[in-house]
C-alpha positions as CSV (number, residue, x, y, z in Angstrom):
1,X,-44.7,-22.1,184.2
2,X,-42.5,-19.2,182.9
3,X,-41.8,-18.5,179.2
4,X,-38.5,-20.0,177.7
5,X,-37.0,-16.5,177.4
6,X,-37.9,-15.6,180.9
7,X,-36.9,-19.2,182.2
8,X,-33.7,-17.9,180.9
9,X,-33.2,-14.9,181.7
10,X,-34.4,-15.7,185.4
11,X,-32.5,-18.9,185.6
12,X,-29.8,-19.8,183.0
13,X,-28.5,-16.3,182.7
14,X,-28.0,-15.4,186.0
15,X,-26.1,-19.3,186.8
16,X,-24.2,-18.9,183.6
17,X,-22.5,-15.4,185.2
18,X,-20.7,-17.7,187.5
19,X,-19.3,-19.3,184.3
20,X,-18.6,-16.0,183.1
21,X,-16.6,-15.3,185.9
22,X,-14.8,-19.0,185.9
23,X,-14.1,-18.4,182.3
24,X,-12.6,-14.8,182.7
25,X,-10.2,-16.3,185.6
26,X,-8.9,-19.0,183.7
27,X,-8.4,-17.6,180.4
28,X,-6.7,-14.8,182.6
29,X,-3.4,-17.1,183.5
30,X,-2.6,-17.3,179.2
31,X,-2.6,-13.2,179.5
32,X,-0.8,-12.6,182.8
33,X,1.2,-15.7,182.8
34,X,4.4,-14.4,181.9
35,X,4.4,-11.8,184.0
36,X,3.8,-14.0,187.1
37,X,6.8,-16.2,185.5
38,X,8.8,-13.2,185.9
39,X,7.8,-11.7,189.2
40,X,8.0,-14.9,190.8
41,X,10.8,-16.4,188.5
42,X,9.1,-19.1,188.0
43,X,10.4,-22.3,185.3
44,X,7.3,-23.8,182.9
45,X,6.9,-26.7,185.3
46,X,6.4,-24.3,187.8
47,X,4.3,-22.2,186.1
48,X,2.2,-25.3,184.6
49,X,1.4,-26.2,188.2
50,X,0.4,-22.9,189.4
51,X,-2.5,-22.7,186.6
52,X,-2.9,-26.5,187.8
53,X,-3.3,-26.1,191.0
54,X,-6.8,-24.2,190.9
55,X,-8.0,-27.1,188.4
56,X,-6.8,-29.7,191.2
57,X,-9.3,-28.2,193.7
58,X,-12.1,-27.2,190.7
59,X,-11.7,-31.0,190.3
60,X,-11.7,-32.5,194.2
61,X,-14.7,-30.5,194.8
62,X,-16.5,-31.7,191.9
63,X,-18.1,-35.1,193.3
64,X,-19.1,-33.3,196.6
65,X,-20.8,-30.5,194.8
66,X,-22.6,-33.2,192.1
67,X,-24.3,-34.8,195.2
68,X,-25.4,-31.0,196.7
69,X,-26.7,-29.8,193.4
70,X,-28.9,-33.1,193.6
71,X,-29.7,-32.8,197.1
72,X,-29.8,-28.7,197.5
73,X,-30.7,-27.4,194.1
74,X,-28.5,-24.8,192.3
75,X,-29.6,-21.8,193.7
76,X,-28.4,-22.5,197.1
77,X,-25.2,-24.3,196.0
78,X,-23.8,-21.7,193.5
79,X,-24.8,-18.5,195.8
80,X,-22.9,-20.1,198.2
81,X,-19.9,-20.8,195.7
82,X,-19.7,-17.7,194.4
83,X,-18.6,-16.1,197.5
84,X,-15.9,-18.6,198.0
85,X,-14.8,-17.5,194.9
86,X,-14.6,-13.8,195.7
87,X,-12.2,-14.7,199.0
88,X,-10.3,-17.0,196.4
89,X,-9.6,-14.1,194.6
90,X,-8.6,-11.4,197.2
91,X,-6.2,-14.1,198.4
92,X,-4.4,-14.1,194.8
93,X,-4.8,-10.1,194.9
94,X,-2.6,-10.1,198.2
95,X,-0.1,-12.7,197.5
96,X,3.4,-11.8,198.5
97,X,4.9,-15.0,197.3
98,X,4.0,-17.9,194.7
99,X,2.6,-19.9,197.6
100,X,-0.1,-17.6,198.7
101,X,-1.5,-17.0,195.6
102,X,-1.6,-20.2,194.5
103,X,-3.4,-21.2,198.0
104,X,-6.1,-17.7,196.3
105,X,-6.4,-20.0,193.3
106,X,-7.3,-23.3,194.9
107,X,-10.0,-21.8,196.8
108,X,-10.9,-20.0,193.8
109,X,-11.0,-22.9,192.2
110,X,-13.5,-24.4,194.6
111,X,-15.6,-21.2,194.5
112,X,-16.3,-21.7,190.8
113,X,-16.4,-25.6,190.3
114,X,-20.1,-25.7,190.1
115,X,-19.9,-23.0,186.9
116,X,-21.3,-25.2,184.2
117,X,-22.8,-28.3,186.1
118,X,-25.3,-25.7,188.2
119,X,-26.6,-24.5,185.1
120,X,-26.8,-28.2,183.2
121,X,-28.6,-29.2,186.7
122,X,-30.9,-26.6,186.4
123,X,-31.7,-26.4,182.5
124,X,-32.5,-30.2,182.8
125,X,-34.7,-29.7,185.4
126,X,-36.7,-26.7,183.5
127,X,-36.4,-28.0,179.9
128,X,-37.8,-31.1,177.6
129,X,-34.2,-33.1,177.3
130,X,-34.1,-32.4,173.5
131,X,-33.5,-28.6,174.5
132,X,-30.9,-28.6,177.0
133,X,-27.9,-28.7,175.0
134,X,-29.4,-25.7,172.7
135,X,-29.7,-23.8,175.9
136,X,-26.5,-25.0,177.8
137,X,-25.1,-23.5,174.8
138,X,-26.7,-20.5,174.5
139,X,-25.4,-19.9,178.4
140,X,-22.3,-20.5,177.7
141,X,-22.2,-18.0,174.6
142,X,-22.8,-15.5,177.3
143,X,-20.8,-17.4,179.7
144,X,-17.7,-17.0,176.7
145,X,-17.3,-13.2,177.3
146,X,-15.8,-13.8,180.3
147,X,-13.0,-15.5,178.4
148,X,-13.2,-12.3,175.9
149,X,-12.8,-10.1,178.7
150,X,-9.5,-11.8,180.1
151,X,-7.8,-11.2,177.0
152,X,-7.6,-7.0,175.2
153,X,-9.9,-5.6,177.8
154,X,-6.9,-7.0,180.8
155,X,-4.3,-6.6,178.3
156,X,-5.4,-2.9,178.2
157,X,-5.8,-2.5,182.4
158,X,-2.7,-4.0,183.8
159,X,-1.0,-0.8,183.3
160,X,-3.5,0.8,185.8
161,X,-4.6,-1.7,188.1
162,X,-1.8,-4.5,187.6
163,X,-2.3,-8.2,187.8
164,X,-3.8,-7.9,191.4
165,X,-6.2,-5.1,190.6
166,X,-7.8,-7.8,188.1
167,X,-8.0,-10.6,190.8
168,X,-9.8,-7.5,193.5
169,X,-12.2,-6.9,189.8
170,X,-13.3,-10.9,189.7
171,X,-13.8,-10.4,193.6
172,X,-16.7,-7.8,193.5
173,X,-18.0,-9.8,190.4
174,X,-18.5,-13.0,192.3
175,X,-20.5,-10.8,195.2
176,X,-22.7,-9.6,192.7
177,X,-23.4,-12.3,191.1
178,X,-24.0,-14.5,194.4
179,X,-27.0,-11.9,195.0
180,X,-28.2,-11.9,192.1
181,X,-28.5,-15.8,192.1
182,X,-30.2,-15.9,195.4
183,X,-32.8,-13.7,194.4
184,X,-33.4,-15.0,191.1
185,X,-32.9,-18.4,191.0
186,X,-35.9,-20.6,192.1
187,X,-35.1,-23.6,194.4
188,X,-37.3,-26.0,191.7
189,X,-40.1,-26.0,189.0
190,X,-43.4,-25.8,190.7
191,X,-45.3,-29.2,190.9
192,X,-42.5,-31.1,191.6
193,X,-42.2,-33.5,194.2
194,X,-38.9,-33.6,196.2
195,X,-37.1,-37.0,196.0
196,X,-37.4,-39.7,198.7
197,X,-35.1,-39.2,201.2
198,X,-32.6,-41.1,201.5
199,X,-29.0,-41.7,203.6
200,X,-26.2,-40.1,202.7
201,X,-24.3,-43.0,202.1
202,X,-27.6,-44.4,199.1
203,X,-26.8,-40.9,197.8
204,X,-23.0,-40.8,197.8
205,X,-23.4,-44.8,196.3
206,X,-25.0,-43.4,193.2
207,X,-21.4,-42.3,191.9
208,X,-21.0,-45.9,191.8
209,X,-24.1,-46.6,189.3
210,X,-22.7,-43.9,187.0
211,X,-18.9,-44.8,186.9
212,X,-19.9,-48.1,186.0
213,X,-22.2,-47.7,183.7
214,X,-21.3,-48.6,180.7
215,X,-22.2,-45.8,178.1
216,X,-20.6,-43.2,180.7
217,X,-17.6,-45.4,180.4
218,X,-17.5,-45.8,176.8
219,X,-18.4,-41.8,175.9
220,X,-16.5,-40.1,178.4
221,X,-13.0,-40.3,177.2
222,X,-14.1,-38.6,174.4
223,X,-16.3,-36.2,175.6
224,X,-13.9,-35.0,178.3
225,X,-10.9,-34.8,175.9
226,X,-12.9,-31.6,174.0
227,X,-13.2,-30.0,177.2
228,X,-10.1,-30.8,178.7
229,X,-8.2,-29.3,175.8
230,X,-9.8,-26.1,175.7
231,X,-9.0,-25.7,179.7
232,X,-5.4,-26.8,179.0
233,X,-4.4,-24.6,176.5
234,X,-6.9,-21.2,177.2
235,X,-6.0,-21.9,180.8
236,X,-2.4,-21.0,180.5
237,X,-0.4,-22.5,177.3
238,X,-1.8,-20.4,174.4
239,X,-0.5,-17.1,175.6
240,X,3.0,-18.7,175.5
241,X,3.0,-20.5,172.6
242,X,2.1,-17.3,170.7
243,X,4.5,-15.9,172.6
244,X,7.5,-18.5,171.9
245,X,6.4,-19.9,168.6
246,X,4.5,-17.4,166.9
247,X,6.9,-14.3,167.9
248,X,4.1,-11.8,169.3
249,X,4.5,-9.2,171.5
250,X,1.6,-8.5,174.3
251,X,-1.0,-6.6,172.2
252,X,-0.9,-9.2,168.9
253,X,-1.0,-11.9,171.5
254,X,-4.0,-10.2,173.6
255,X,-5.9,-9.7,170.2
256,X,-5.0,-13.6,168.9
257,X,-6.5,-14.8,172.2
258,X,-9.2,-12.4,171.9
259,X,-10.2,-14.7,168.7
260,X,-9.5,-17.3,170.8
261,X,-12.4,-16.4,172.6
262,X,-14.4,-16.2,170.3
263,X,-14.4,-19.1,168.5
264,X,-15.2,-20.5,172.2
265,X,-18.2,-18.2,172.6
266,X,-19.8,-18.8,169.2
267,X,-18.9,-22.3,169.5
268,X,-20.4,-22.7,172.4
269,X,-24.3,-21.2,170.7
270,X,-23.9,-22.6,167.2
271,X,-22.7,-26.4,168.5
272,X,-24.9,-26.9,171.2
273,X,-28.3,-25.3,169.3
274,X,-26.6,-27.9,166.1
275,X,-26.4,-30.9,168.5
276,X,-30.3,-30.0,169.9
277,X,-31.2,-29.8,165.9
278,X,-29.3,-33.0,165.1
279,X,-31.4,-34.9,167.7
280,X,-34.7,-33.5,166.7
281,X,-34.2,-35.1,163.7
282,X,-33.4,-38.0,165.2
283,X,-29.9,-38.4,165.3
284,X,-27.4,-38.9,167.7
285,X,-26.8,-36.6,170.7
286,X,-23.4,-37.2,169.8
287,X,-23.0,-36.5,166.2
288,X,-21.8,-32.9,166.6
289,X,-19.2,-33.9,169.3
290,X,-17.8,-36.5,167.1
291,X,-17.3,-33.7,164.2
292,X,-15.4,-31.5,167.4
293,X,-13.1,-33.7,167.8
294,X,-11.8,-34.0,164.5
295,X,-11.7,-30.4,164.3
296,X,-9.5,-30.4,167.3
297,X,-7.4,-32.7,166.0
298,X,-7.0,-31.0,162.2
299,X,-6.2,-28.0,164.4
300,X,-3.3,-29.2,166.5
301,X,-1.7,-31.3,163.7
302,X,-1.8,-27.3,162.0
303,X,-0.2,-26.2,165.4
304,X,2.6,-28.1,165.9
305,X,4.2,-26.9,162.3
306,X,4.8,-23.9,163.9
307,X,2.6,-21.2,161.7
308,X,4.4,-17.5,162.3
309,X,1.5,-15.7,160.4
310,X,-0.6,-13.9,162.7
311,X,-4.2,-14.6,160.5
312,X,-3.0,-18.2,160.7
313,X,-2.2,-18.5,164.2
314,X,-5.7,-16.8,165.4
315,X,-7.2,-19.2,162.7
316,X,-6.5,-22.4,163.5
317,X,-6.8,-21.6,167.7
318,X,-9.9,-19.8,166.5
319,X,-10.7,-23.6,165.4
320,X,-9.5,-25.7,168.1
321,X,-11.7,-23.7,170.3
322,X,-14.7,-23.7,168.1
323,X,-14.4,-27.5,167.9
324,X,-13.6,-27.7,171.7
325,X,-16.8,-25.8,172.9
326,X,-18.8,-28.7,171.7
327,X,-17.9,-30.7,175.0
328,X,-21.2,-29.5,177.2
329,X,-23.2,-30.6,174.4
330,X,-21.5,-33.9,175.1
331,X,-22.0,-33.8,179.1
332,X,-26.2,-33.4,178.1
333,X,-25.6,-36.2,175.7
334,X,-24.4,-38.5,178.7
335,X,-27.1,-37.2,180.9
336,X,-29.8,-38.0,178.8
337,X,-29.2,-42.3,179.9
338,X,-29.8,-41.3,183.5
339,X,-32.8,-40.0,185.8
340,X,-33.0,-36.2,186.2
341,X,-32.5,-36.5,190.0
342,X,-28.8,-37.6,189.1
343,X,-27.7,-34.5,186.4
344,X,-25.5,-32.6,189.3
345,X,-23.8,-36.0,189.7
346,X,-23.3,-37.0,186.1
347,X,-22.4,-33.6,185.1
348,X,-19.8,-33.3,188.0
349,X,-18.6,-37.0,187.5
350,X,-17.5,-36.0,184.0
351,X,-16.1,-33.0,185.2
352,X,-14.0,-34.7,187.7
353,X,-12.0,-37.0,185.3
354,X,-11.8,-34.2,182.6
355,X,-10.2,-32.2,184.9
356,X,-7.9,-34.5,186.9
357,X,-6.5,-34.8,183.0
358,X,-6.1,-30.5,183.0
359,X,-3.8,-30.8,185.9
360,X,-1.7,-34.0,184.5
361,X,-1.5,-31.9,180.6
362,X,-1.0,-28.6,182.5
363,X,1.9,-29.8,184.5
364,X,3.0,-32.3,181.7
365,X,3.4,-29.5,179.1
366,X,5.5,-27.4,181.3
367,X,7.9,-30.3,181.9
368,X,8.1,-30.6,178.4
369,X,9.1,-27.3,177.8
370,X,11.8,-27.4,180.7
371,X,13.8,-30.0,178.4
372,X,15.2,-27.5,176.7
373,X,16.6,-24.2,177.6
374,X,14.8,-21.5,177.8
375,X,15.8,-18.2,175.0
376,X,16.9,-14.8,176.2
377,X,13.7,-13.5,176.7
378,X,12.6,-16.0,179.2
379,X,10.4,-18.3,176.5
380,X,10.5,-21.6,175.8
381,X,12.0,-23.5,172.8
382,X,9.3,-24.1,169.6
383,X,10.1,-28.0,169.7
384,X,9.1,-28.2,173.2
385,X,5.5,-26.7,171.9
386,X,5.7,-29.2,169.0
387,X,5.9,-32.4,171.2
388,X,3.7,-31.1,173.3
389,X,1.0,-30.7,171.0
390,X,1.7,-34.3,169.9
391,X,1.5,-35.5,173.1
392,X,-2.3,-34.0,173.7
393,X,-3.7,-34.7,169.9
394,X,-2.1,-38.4,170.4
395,X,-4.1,-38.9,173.6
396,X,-7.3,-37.5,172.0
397,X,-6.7,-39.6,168.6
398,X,-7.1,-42.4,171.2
399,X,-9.9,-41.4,173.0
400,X,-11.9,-41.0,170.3
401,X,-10.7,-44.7,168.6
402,X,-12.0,-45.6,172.7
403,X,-15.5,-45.3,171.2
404,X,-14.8,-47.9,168.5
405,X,-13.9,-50.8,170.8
406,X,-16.6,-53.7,169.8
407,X,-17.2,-54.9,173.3
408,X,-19.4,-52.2,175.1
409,X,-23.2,-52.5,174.7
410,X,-24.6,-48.9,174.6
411,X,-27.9,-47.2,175.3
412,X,-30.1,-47.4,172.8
413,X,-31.1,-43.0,174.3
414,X,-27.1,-42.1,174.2
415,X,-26.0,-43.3,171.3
């Protein structure tokens, strides 16, 4: 059996490069958004449902590619992915109008939908439970920089290589990193034995067991609410808001999503190795995911009185994406109430609803923001921000009072 620091640099790391990569291209929309609003004269709604459109097909392919992690292993899966991705991308690099490149971004979107749930799948197959969410984390501190990179270090190359230059970048990326898997990867620990075969239709029925299981159904709302912010807001509607609301021109607003990124990339260590402590002392898996979200919510309460200081600003996103990170730790807290041979599924069933909600809060926020008219510099109006902030810490204020209700009977293991 390999050593935990070459289990992870053999496995984790090189599956957690694909997240990386999915990271990079969706904080890259909040950067480079108002220049495709401009080029392609785009209104917010518009806008909102290009960024939404590669969540649409990250989340139709999530249920498919639960079952073939499951069935195939990661390895195979995610080399496969990643070169989907790298055609996604030369697509958006080529564009000549809004509808090609948002065709680029579905398949993109497709390319990198197994990012985190390959490496869950495999780190609960190599791991004792009690460590996976201490190593999901630390995969997804690495993971993070891709969201770094997307910010100052873009911000600093569009005048060379332009917005498509960026998408042809993330293209040679996902080649490499599709090698690298396939030769580094394993296909499963040694000494185990495959699962039974079984029909395709027993496997597919399996979604079944988890939707209705009862602890999925009562920790879910919340769970995917932490995630679904952070892709909502890094995905496109930061960059603006700083933009509109907080008055910044490209290079503060590149270096205030810079911190942006990292509170998501030191988030995503110090939560999920927290959430691992928390357990091995016996309690809940989800302790640290219930402190996330009321970070989240402190943060966008903050957010929607309109702060103009720039220290303030990066603060409080700094926050909301700190407490937002904590949602993988969440996704292993689920897992643990079901059988290893079903972590691709449960992972990707989560997935799937938290990102159907993306696309509705993506779209949703841009039709917001087309209630009022838009300023002479092509922004939106600050009160459109403000309601829509309201309208996503109102839905997570009632997700998280979901976990309240008296009538479900929980797992004793999920707490």
């Amino acid at each position: 059996m390999l050593r935990p620091m070459s289990l992870f640099a053999r496995i984790t790391l090189p599956l957690a490069a694909v997240n990386f990569i999915n990271q990079a291209n969706r904080s890259l929309v909040a950067v480079i958004g108002p220049l495709l609003a401009l080029e392609f004269c785009l209104t917010a709604a518009e806008l909102g449902l290009l960024a939404a459109c590669f969540f649409a097909a990250y989340a139709m392919a999530q249920l498919p590619i639960g079952l073939a992690l499951d069935l195939k292993g990661p390895r195979r899966v995610q080399a496969t992915l990643a070169l989907i991705a790298a055609t996604g991308f030369i697509i958006s690099a080529l564009s000549a109008d809004v509808w090609m490149l948002a065709a680029g971004r579905c398949v993109a979107g497709v390319g990198v939908a197994a990012g985190l749930m390959a490496m869950l799948k495999a780190n609960t197959q190599w791991y004792p439970k009690e460590r996976v969410a201490a190593v999901t984390g630390a995969g997804l501190f690495f993971a993070s920089m891709g969201g770094l990179a997307a910010t100052m270090p873009v911000q600093w190359a569009l005048p060379f290589i332009g917005w498509r230059g960026v998408f042809v970048v993330l293209a040679g990326l996902a080649v490499s990193v599709s090698v690298w898997i396939w030769f580094s990867v394993p296909n499963a620990p040694p000494g185990v034995a495959p699962a039974p075969r079984r029909s395709l239709r027993q496997e597919i029925g399996e979604y079944g067991r988890i939707f209705k299981d009862p602890v999925f159904l009562r920790l879910v709302p919340t769970v995917a609410m932490l995630s679904t912010l952070n892709f909502t807001y890094q995905g496109l509607w930061s960059g603006p808001w700083l933009r509109d609301v907080g008055g910044l021109a490209d290079a503060p607003r590149a270096a205030a999503l810079f911190i942006y990124s990292i509170g998501m990339m030191t988030g995503s260590l110090l939560t999920g190795q927290a959430a691992s402590f928390a357990q091995s002392r016996g309690y809940s898996p989800m302790l640290v995911p219930y402190i996330g979200v009321a970070g989240c919510l402190f943060a966008q309460a903050m957010l929607m009185l309109g702060p103009t200081d720039f220290w303030t600003m990066a603060l409080l996103w700094f926050l909301f994406s700190f407490s937002g990170s904590v949602g993988p730790a969440g996704y292993a807290a689920i897992g643990q109430g079901f059988p290893p041979a079903l972590a691709g599924r449960v992972a990707t069933a989560i997935n799937f609803l938290m990102l159907c909600v993306v696309f509705l809060f993506q779209t949703g926020i841009g039709a917001i923001l087309d209630l009022w008219p838009r300023n002479a510099d092509g922004g939106w109006a600050p009160e459109g921000y403000a309601w829509a902030l309201g309208m996503t810490l109102s839905i997570q204020f009632a997700a998280a009072l979901w976990i309240l209700l008296p009538w479900w009977q929980p797992r004793k293991e999920a707490g």
